[in-house]
N, C-alpha and C positions, 0 to 999 in steps of 0.2 A: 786289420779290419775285422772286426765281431760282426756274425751273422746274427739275425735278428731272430731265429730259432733254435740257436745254439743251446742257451740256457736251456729251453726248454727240452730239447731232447736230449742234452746229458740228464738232466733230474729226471725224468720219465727212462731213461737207460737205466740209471739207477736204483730206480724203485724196481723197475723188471726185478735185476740182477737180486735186489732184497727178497722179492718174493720168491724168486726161483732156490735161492740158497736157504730160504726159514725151512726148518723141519714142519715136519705135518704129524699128525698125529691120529689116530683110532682111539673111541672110546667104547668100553665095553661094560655093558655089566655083568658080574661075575655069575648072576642067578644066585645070590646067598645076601642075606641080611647082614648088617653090620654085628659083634654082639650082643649091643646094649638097646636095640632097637626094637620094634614090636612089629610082628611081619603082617601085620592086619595095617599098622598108621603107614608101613611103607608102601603097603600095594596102595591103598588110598592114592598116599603122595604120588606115585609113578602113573596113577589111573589121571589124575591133575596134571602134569607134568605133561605125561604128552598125551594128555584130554582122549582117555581108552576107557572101553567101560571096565571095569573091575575086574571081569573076568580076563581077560588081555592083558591086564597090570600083574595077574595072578600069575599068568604064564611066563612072564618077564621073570619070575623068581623060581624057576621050575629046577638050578642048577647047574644048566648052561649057559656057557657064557656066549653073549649076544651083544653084536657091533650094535650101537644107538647111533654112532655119528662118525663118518671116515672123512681122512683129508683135513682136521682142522690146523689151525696154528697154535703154539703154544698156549697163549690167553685164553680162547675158547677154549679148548680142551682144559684149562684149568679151573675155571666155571661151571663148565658141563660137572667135571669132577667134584669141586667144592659144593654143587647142589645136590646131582642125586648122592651123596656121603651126609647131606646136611638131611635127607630123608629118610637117610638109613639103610642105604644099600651100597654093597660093594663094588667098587667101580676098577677098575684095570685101563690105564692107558698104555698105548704101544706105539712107540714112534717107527715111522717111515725108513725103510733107507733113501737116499734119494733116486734110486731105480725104478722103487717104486711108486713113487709120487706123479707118476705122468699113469693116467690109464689108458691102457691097449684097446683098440675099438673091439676086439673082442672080448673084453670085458666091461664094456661101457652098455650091453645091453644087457647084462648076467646080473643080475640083484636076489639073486634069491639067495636066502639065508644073511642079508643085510640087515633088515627088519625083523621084530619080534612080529608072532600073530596080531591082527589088527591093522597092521600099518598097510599104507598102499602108494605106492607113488604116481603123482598126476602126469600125464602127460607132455612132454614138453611146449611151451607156448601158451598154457593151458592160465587164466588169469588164476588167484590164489586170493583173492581179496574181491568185495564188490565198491569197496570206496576207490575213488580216482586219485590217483599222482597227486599228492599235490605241486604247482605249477612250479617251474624252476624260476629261480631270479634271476635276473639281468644285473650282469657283474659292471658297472662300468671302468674300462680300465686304460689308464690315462697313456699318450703315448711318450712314452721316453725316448731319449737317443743317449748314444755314447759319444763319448768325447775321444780323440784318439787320444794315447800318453803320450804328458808332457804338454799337454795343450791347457789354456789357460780358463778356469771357470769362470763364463760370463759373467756380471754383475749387473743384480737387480734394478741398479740406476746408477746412473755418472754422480762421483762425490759430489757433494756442495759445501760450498764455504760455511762454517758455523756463522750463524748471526750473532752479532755483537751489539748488545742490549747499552742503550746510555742508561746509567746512573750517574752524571757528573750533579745533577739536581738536587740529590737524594742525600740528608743528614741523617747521622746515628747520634741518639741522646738517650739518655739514661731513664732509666725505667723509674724510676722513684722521683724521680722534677715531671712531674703530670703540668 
């Protein structure tokens, strides 16, 4: 007998289990310019980047190395990486052991030194946006059933006899005696 949420909470067990085992990642920037880069177009880019006024972008390049972004998955952290490098700043990523991938509630209120100067984090619950959700769709989702094994699949209709057309009427004659 198949339960009727089966599928569903093995593939939800299994995405758990994906996410719990992905590495995680920290991205840092090193506070130093690439070589070939010009350290006026990168404070720019980094004042763009995460929208600081210049003087906070400038601080971003002061030497020390500074988390931008903790906890990501490979992908993001590789993004994160390919752009601030594509502005010309040095970037260090640091993978998690998995020990550390879970945070300790006493470090769940400790942020300082997370952030470069500038930055600030909103409060929890706090909206981020003034546009609305937009609205979710209605999935319609048809109901299935299972067949036990070894059981026979319905069919759409009872066979029926092929019709059997008269042509006892009907001559063939040659294309050129019009």
């Amino acid at each position: 007998m198949a339960w009727p949420g089966a599928a569903v909470s093995v593939t939800i067990g299994f995405w758990l289990l994906n996410v719990v085992m992905e590495p995680l990642f920290d991205i840092y920037l090193t506070g130093q310019c690439t070589a070939e880069a010009v350290r006026g177009d990168v404070v720019d880019g980094l004042a763009r980047l995460f929208k600081l006024d210049p003087s906070a972008a400038e601080g971003l390049l002061d030497g020390q190395a500074r988390r931008v972004k903790r906890d990501c998955d490979k992908a993001t952290a590789l993004r994160y990486r390919a752009a601030l490098h594509e502005l010309g700043a040095e970037v260090r990523l640091t993978r998690l052991d998995p020990s550390e991938q879970t945070v300790a509630p006493a470090e769940a209120d400790d942020h300082s030194g997370d952030a470069p100067a500038g930055f600030s984090l909103a409060p929890v619950g706090t909206r981020l946006s003034d546009q609305a959700p937009p609205p979710s769709q209605v999935i319609a989702i048809p109901e299935y059933t299972i067949a036990p094994a070894g059981d026979l699949i319905p069919s759409l209709s009872e066979p029926q006899t092929p019709i059997t057309p008269l042509i006892d009427h009907l001559e063939l004659c040659d294309l050129d005696s019009n």
